[in-house]
KESE-670403 format. One record per residue (C-alpha): residue in three letters; residue number from 1; z, x, y. Coordinates in nm, 4 decimals. Layout:
N
{'ALA' NUM {Z X Y}}
...
//
This chain:
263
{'UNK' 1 {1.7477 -3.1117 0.4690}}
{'UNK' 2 {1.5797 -2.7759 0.3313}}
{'UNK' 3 {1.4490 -2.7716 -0.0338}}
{'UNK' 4 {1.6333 -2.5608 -0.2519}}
{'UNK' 5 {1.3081 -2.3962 -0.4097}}
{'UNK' 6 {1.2765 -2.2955 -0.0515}}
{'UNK' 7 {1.5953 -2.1179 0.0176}}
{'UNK' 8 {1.5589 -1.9208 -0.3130}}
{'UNK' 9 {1.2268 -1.8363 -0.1692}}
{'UNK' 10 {1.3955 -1.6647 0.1066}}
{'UNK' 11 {1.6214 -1.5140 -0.0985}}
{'UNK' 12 {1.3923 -1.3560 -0.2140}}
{'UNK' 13 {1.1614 -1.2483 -0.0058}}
{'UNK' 14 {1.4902 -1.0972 0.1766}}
{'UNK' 15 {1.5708 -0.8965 -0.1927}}
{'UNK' 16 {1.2013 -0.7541 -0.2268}}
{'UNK' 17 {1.2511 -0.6330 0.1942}}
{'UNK' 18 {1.5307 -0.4443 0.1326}}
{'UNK' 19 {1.4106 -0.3046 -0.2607}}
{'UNK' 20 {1.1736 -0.1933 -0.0616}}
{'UNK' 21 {1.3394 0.0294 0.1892}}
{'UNK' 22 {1.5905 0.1523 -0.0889}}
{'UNK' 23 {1.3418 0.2636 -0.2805}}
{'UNK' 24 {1.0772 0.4256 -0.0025}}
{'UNK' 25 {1.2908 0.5463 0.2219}}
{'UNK' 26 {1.5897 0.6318 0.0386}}
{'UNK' 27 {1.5480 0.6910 -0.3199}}
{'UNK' 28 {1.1816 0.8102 -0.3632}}
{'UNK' 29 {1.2486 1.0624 -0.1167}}
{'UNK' 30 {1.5929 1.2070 -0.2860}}
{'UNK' 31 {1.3808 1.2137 -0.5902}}
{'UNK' 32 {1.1188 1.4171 -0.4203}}
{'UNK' 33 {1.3683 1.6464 -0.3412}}
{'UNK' 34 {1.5783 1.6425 -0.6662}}
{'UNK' 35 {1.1936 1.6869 -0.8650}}
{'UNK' 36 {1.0973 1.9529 -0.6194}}
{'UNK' 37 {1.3735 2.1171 -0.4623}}
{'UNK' 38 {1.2325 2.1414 -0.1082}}
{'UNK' 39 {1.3973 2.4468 0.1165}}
{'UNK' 40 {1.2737 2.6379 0.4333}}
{'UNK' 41 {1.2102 2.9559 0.3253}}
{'UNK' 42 {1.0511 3.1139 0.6892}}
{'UNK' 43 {1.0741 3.0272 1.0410}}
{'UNK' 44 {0.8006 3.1740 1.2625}}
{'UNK' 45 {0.8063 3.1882 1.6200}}
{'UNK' 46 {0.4073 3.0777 1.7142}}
{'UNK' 47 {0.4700 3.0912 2.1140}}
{'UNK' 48 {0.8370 3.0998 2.3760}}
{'UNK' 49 {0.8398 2.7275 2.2849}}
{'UNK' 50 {0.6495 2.6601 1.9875}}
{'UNK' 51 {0.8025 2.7005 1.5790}}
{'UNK' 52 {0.7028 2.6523 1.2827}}
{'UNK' 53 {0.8779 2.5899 0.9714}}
{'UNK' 54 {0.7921 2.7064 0.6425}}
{'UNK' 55 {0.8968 2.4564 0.3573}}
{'UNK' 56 {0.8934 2.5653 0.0156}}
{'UNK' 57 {0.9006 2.3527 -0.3190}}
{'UNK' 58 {0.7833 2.3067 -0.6484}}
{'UNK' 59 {0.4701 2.1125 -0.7407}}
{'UNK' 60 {0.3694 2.0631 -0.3770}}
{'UNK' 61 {0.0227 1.9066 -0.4997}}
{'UNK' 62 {0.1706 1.5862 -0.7011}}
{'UNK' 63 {0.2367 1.4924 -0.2826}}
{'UNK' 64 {-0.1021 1.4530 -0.2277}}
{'UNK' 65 {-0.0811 1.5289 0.0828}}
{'UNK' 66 {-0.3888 1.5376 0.3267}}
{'UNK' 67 {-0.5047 1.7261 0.5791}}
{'UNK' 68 {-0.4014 1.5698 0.9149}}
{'UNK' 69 {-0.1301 1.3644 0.7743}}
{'UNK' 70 {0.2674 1.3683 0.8217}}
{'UNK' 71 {0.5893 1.4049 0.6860}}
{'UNK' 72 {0.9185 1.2922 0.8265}}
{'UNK' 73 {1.1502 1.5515 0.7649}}
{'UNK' 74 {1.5522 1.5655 0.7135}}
{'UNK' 75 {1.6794 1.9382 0.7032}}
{'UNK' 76 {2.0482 1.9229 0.5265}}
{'UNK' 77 {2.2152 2.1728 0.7666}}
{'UNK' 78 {2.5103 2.1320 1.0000}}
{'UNK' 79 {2.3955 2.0205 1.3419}}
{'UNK' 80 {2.0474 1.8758 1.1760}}
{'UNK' 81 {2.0870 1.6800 0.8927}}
{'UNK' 82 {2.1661 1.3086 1.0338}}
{'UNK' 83 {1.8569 1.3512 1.1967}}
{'UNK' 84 {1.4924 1.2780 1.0247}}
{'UNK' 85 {1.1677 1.3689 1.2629}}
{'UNK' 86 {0.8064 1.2938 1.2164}}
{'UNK' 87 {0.6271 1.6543 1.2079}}
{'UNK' 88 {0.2298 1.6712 1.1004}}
{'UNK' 89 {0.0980 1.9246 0.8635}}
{'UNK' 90 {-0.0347 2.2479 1.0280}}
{'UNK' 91 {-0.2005 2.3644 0.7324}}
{'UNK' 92 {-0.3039 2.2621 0.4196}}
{'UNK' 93 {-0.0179 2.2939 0.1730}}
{'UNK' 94 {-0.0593 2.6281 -0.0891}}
{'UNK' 95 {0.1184 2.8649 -0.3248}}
{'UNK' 96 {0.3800 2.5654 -0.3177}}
{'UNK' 97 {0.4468 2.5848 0.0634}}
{'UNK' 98 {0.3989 2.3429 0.3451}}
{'UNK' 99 {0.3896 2.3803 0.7164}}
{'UNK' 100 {0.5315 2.1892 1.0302}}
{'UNK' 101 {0.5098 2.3701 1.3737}}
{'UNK' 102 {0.7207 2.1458 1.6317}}
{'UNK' 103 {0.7355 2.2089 2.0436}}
{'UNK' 104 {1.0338 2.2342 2.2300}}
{'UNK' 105 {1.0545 1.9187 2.3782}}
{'UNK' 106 {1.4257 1.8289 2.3669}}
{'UNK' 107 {1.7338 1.8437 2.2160}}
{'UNK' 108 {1.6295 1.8717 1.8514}}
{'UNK' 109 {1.3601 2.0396 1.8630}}
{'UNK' 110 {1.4744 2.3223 2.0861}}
{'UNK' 111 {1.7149 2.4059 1.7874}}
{'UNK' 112 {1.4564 2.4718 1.5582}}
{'UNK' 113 {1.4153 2.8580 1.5830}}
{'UNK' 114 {1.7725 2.8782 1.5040}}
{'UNK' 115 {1.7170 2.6573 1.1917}}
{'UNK' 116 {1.9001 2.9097 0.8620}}
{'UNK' 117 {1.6418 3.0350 0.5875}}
{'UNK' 118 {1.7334 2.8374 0.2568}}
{'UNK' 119 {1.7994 2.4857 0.4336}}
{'UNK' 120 {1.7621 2.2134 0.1622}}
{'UNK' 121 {1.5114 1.9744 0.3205}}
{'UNK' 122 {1.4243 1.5898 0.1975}}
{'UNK' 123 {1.0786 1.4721 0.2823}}
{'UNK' 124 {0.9694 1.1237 0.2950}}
{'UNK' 125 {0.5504 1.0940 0.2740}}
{'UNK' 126 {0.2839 1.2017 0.3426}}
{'UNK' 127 {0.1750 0.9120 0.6229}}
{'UNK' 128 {-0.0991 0.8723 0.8518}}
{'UNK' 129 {-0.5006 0.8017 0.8822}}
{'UNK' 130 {-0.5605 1.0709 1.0997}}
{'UNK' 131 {-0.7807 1.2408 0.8045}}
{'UNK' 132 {-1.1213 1.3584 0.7013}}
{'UNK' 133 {-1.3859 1.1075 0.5876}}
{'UNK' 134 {-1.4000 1.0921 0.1935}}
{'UNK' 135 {-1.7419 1.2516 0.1910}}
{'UNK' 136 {-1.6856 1.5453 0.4062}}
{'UNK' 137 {-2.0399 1.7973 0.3117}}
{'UNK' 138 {-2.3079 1.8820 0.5823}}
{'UNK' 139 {-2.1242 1.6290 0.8733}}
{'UNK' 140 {-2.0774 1.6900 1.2284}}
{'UNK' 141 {-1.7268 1.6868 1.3966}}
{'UNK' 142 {-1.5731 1.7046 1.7264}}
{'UNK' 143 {-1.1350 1.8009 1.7446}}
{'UNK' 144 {-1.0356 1.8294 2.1057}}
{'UNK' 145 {-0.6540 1.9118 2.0959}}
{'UNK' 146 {-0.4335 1.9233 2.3754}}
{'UNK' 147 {-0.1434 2.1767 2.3195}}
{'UNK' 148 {0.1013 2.0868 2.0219}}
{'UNK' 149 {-0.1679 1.8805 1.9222}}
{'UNK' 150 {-0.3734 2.1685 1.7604}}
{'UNK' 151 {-0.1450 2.0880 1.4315}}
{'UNK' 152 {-0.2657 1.8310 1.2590}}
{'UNK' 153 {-0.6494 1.9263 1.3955}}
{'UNK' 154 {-0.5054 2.3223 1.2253}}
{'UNK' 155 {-0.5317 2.1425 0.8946}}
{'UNK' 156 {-0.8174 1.9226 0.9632}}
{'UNK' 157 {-1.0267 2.2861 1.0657}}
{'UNK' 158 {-0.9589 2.4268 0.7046}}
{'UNK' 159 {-1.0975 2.1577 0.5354}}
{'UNK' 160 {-1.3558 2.1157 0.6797}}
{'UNK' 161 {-1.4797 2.4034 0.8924}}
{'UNK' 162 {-1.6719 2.6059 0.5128}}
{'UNK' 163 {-1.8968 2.2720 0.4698}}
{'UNK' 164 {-1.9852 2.0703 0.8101}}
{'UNK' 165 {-2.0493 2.1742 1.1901}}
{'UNK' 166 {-1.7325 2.1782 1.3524}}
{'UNK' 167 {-1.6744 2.2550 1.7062}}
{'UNK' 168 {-1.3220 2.2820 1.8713}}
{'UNK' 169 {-1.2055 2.2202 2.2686}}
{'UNK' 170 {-0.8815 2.3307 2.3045}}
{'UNK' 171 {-0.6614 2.2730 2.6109}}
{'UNK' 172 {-0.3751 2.3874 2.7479}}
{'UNK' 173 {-0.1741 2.5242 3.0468}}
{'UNK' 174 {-0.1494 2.9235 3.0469}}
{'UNK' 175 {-0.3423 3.1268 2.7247}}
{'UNK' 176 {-0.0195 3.2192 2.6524}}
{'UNK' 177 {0.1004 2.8739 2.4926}}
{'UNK' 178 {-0.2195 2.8541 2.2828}}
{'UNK' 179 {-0.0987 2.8241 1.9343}}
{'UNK' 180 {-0.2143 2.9577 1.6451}}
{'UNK' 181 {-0.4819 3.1698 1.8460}}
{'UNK' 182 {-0.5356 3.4268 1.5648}}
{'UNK' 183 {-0.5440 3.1782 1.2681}}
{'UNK' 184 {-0.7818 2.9680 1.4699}}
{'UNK' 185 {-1.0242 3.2970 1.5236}}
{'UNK' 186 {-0.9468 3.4194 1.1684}}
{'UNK' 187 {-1.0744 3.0334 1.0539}}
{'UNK' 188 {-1.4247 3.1083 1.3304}}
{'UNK' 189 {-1.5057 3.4522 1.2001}}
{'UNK' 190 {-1.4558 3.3119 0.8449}}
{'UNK' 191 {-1.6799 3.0020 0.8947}}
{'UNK' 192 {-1.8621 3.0399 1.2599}}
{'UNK' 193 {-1.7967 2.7804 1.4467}}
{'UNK' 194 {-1.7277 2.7871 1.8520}}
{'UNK' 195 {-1.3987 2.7408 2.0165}}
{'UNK' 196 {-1.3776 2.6380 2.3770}}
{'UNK' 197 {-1.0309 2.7450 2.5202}}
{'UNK' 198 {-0.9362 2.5146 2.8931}}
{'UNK' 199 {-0.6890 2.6148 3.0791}}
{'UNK' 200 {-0.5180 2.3329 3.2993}}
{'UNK' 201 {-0.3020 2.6136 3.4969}}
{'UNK' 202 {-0.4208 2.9403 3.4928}}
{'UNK' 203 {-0.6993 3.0098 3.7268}}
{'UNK' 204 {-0.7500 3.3508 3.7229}}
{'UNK' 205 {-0.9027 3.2494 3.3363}}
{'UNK' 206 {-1.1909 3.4026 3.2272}}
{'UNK' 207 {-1.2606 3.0942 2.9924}}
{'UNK' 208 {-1.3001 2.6993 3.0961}}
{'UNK' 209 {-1.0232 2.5995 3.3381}}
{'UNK' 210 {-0.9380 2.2585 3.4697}}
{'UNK' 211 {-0.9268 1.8966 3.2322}}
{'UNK' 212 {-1.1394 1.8346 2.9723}}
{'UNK' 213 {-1.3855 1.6122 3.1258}}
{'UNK' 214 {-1.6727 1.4489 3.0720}}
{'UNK' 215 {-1.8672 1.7418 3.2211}}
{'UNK' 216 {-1.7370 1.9868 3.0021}}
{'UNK' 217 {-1.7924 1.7734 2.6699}}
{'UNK' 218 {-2.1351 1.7425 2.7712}}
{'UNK' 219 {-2.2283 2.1304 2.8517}}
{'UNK' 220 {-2.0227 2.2285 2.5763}}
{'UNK' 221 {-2.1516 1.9682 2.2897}}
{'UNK' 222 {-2.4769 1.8761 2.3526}}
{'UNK' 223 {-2.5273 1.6355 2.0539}}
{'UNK' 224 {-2.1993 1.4299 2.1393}}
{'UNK' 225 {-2.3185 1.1563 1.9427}}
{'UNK' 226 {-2.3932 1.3086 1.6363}}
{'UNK' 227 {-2.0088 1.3593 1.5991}}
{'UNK' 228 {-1.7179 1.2368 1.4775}}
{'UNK' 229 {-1.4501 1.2977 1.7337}}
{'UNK' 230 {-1.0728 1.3552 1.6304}}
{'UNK' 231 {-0.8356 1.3699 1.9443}}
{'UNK' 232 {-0.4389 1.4652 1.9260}}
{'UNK' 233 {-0.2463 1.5299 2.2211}}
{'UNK' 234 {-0.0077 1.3440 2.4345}}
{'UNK' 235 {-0.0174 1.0040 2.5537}}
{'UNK' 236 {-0.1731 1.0510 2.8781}}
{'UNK' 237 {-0.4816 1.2729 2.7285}}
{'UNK' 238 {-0.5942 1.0519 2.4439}}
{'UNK' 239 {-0.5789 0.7103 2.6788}}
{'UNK' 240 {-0.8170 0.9334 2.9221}}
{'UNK' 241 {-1.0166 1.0598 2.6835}}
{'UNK' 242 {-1.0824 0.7804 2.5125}}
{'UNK' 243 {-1.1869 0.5268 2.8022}}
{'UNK' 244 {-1.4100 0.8714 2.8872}}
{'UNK' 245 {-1.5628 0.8894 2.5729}}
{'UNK' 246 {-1.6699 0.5049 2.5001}}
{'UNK' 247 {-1.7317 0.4391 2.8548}}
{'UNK' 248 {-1.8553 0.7159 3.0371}}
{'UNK' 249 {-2.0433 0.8930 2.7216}}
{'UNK' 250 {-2.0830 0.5546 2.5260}}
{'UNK' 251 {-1.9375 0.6888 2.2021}}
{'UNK' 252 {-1.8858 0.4056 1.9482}}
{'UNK' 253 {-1.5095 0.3283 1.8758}}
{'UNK' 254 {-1.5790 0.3888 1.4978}}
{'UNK' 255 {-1.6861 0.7441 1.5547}}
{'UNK' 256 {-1.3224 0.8290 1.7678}}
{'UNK' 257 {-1.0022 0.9126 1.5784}}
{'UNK' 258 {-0.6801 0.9881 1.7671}}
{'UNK' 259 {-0.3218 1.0856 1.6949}}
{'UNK' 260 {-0.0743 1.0285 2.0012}}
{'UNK' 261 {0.1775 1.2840 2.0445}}
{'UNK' 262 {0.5214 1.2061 2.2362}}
{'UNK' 263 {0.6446 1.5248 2.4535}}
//
């Protein structure tokens, strides 16, 4: 025998689930686009594999949107609109324009480049933790970033590079699939900081070549534990890097963030 008070209960806890995704993931987001009118007004080829897409609206600030955060992202174009991808801010969002920059790294996302100017786009967000501190004046920050993962760090550099001591490791195969190579030199020579290029692949380099190890994080930032560390690569990079950091350099957990990327 059940109670009735309990099966209402049920009811509706089941009513309140589903209000729940109607309204977050279905209607707040068509209202976002209805209120704002989101479209793709450029598509920019950053390396042979590598796009970003420029996404233009009105009253991009009432998002709130953060540096380092996400969007999942439907673009309302034959071929692409019955799917909706996760795709991180690579800049902060300005003159009512936001920017994603997704990898080739399968069957949508190879299909980008081709993606029309004037798209209609519906955007669900901004998600994620992967930001600055609230109090972000005269701190000390680490972002190692291994190859797509230089976008949501891309952000996290403007915001914070004018006001703190930032330093950046960035790794990749070849020099060739660095992304965003002048912005990132444009954002140095605007607010010095240093940049450490690695290449995994290319040893004829003049730069740092191999992994980033532990050997290289210490030669390369001396005062380690002065920092706050941001990580965003793939899977097999931030698990490394990680057990590196809090076991080899003994890093406290609370001074690591990471954002897992899936090639």
């Amino acid at each position: 025998f059940t109670a009735p008070w309990l099966v209402y209960c049920w009811y509706a806890l089941y009513i309140f689930v589903f209000g729940n995704l109607l309204l977050f993931r279905f209607l707040k987001p068509l209202y976002q686009f209805y209120r704002q009118g989101f479209f793709v007004s450029d598509v920019v080829m950053e390396t042979s594999d590598t796009t970003s897409i420029y996404i233009q609206g009105k009253n991009l600030n009432t998002l709130k949107a953060e540096a380092g955060q996400f969007f999942i992202v439907r673009f309302l174009a034959k071929g692409y609109w019955w799917q909706a991808h996760p795709f991180s801010l690579s800049w902060i969002p300005k003159n009512n324009r936001l920017r994603i920059t997704a990898k080739n790294c399968g069957d949508f996302t190879a299909t980008l480049s081709a993606l029309p100017k004037g798209t209609k786009v519906i955007i669900e967000g901004p998600f994620g933790i992967f930001t600055a501190p609230q109090k972000i004046s005269n701190k000390k920050f680490l972002f190692i970033a291994g190859g797509v993962g230089i976008t949501p760090i891309r952000s996290l550099l403007e915001k914070l590079c004018a006001t703190n001591d930032v330093i950046l490791l960035y790794s990749n195969k070849t020099a060739k699939d660095i992304i965003f190579l002048e912005e990132l030199q444009k954002l140095a020579d605007l607010h010095p900081f240093p940049i450490h290029h690695i290449m995994s692949n290319q040893p004829d380099f003049s730069g740092e070549k191999g992994r980033v190890d532990a050997e290289k994080i210490q030669r390369l930032v001396q005062d380690i534990k002065a920092r706050e560390i941001y990580i965003c690569g793939p899977p097999a990079m931030i698990e490394s890097l990680n057990t590196l950091l809090k076991k080899t350099l003994n890093i406290p957990a609370k001074q690591i963030h990471f954002e897992i990327f899936s090639f």
